[in-house]
C-alpha positions in Angstrom: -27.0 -3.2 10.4 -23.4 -3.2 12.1 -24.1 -5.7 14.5 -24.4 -9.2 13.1 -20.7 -9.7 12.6 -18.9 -12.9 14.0 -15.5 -11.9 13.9 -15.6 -8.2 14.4 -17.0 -5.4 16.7 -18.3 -1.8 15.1 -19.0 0.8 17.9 -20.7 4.4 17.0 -19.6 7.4 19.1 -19.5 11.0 18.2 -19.7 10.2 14.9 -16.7 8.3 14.9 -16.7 4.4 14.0 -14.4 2.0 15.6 -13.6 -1.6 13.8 -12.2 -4.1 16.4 -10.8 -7.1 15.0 -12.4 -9.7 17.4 -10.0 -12.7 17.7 -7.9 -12.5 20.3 -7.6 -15.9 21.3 -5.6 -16.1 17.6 -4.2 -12.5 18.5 -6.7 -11.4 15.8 -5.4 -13.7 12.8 -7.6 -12.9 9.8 -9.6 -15.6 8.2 -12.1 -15.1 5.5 -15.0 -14.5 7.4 -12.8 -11.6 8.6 -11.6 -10.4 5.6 -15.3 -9.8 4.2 -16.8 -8.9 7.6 -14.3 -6.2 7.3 -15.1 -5.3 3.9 -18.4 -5.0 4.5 -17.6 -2.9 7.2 -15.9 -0.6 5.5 -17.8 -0.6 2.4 -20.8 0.1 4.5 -19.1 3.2 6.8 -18.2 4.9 3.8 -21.6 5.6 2.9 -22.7 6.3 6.3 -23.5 9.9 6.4 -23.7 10.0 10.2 -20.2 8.7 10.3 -17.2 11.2 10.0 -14.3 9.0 10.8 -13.1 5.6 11.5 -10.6 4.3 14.0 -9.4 0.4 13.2 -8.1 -1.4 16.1 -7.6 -5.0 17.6 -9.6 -6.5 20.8 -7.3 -7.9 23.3 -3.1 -7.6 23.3 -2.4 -7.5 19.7 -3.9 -5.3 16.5 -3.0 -8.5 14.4 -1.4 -11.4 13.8 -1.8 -11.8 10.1 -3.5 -14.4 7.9 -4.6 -17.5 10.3 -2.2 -20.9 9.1 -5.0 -22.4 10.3 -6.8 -22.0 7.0 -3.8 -23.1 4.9 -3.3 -26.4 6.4 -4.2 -28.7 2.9 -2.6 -26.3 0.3 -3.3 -28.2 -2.4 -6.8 -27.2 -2.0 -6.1 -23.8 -2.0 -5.3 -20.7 -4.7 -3.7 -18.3 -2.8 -4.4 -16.1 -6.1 -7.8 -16.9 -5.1 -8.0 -16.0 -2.0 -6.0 -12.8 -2.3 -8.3 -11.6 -5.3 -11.6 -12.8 -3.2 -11.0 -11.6 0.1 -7.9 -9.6 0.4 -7.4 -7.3 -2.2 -11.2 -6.1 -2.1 -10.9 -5.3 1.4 -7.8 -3.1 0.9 -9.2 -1.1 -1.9 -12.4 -0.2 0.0 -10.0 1.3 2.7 -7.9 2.6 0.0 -11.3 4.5 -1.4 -12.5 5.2 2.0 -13.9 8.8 1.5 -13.4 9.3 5.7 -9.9 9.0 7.3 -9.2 5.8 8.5 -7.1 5.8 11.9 -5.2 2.8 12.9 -5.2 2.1 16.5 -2.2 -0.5 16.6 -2.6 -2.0 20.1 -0.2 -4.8 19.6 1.4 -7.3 17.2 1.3 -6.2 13.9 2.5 -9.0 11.2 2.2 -10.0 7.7 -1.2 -9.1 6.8 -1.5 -7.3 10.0 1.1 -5.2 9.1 -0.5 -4.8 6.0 -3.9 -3.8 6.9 -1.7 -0.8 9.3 0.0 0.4 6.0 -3.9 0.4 4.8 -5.1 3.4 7.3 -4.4 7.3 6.6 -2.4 7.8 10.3 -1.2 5.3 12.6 -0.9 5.6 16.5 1.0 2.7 17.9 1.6 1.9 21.8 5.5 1.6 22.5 5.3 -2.3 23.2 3.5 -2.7 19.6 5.5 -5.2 17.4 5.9 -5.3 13.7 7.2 -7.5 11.2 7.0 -8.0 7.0 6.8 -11.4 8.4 6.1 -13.0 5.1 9.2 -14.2 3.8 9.9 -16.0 7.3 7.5 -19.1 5.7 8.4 -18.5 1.7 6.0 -16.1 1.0 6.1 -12.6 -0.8 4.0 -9.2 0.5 0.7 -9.2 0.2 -2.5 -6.8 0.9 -1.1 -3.9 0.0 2.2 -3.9 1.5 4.3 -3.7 -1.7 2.8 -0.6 -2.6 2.5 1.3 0.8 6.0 0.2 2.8 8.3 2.3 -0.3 5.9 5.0 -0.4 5.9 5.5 3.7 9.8 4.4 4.2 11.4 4.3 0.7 12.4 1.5 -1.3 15.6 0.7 0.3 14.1 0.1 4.0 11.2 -1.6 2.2 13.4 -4.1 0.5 15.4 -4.9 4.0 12.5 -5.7 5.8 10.6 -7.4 3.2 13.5 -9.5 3.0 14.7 -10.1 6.2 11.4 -10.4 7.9 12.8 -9.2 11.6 10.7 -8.2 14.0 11.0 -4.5 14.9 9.5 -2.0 17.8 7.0 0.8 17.2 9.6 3.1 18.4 11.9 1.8 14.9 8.5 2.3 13.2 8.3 5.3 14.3 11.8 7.0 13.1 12.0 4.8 9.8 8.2 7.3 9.2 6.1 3.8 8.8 3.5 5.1 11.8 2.8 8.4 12.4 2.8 8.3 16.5 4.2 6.1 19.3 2.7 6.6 23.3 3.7 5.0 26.3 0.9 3.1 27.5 -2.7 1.9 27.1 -4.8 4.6 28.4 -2.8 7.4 26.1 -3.1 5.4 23.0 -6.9 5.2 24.1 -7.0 9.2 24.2 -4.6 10.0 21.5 -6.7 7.9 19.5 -9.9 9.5 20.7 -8.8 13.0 19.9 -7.6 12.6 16.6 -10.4 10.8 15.3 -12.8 13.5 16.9 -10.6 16.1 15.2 -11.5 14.4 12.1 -14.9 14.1 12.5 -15.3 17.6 13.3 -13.3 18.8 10.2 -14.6 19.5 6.7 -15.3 15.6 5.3 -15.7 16.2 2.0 -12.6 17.9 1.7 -10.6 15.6 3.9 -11.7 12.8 1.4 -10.7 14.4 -1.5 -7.3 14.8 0.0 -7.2 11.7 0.8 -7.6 10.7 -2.9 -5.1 13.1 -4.0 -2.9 11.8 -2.1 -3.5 8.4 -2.9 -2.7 8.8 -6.4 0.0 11.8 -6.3 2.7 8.6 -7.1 1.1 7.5 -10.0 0.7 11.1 -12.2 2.8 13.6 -13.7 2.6 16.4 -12.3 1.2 18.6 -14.6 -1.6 15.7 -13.9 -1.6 16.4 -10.6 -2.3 19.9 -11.1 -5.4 18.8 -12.9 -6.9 16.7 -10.9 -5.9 19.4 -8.0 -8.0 21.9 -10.0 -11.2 19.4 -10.4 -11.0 18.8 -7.0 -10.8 21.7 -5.3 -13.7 22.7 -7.4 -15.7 19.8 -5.9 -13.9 21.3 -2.0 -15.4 24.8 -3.1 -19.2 23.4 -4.0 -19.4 22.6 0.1 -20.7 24.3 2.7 -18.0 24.1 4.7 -15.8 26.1 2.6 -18.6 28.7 2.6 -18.4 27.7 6.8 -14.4 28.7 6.2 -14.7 31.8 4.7 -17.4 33.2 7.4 -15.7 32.1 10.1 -11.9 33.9 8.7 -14.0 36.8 8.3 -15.2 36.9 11.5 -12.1 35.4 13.2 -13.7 32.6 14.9 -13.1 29.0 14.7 -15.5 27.3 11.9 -18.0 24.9 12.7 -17.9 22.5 10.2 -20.8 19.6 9.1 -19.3 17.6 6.7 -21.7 18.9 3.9 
């Protein structure tokens, strides 16, 4: 049910999904076949009980280029409230309510809505030549997909402001001190196995409870605290209810390393 998709490629191993966004003669500009495709993908994964985590990550040189101008050539034709509320915004709240941790692989170029769909994933490995930009104001445009809300959370609202509104292009190593992405490597083949062992990390790791972490997380900006505390309490009741917090306990007791299902 994964494999009819024309713009992107969804691989299964060890439990772990990988999305490749597959346009690289357009260094993976999204369109709106993408945007759904990707949607679907995602909506589809979550639900997937055989999958424990998902890496998302561009085919060829660059993770992605952003939206595709292409589609934008007759704007009077176009709502771009439209096409954000129809294709975007959907797809970056099913990643934002992605119960498995979502790793973002960024190979290469990473602009405007590319950026943007980075932001979207829980942890970010980038390779050293990767290249980002809040490209949007460059052609009179504000952030979209997401970025408003993530870039202040991950790098505070002053940073935020000067790349939203200066729209230079800056390494992965700068994305990497300012705390945007979470790691930087040197070359191809360790991005390939940093990549590979987080996401299997994940996948062995108690799901449920990484998903309600995840959530917590999510919306730890938007309540009090003494909210917080509340929804920390209803929620770890739900952590409690699994067997692998019954796994946890056994294996602390017998001081081994737990073995956990994701049940």
């Amino acid at each position: 049910m994964h494999s009819n998709y024309q713009t992107i490629k969804v691989d299964f191993h060890n439990q772990i999904a990988t999305i490749r966004l597959n346009r690289p003669e357009i260094f993976n500009a999204i369109n709106g076949v993408m945007a759904k495709e990707l949607k679907q993908a995602f909506d589809l994964l979550s639900k997937d009980d055989n999958v424990k985590c998902i890496i998302l990550t561009g085919e060829g040189k660059a993770f992605c280029s952003g939206q595709d101008l292409n589609e934008f050539e007759n704007m009077s034709e176009i709502s771009i409230t439209e096409v954000l509320q129809s294709r975007y915004n959907p797809l970056v709240m099913s990643m934002h309510n992605c119960p498995k941790i979502i790793i973002g692989k960024i190979n290469g170029v990473a602009t405007g809505a590319g950026l943007s769909l980075a932001l979207s994933c829980d942890f970010t490995v980038a390779i050293e030549s990767a290249v980002f930009s809040v490209s949007f104001v460059n052609i009179g445009l504000v952030p979209d997909c997401g970025a408003s809300y993530y870039l202040p959370r991950l790098i505070g609202r002053a940073k935020a402001f000067e790349l939203a509104t200066l729209g230079y292009s800056f390494s992965a190593k700068d994305a990497h001190n300012i705390g945007m992405i979470n790691m930087m490597v040197e070359h191809e083949n360790i991005l390939h196995r940093k990549t590979e062992e987080l996401a299997e990390r994940y996948a062995n790791g108690p799901t449920k409870a990484l998903g309600l972490i995840k959530k917590l997380l999510n919306r730890s900006f938007g309540h009090s605290l003494d909210k917080m505390l509340e929804k920390e309490a209803s929620n770890q009741e739900k952590a409690g209810a699994t067997q692998d917090f019954q796994e946890g306990i056994n294996a602390f007791r017998e001081k081994r390393k737990p073995v956990f299902t994701g049940n």
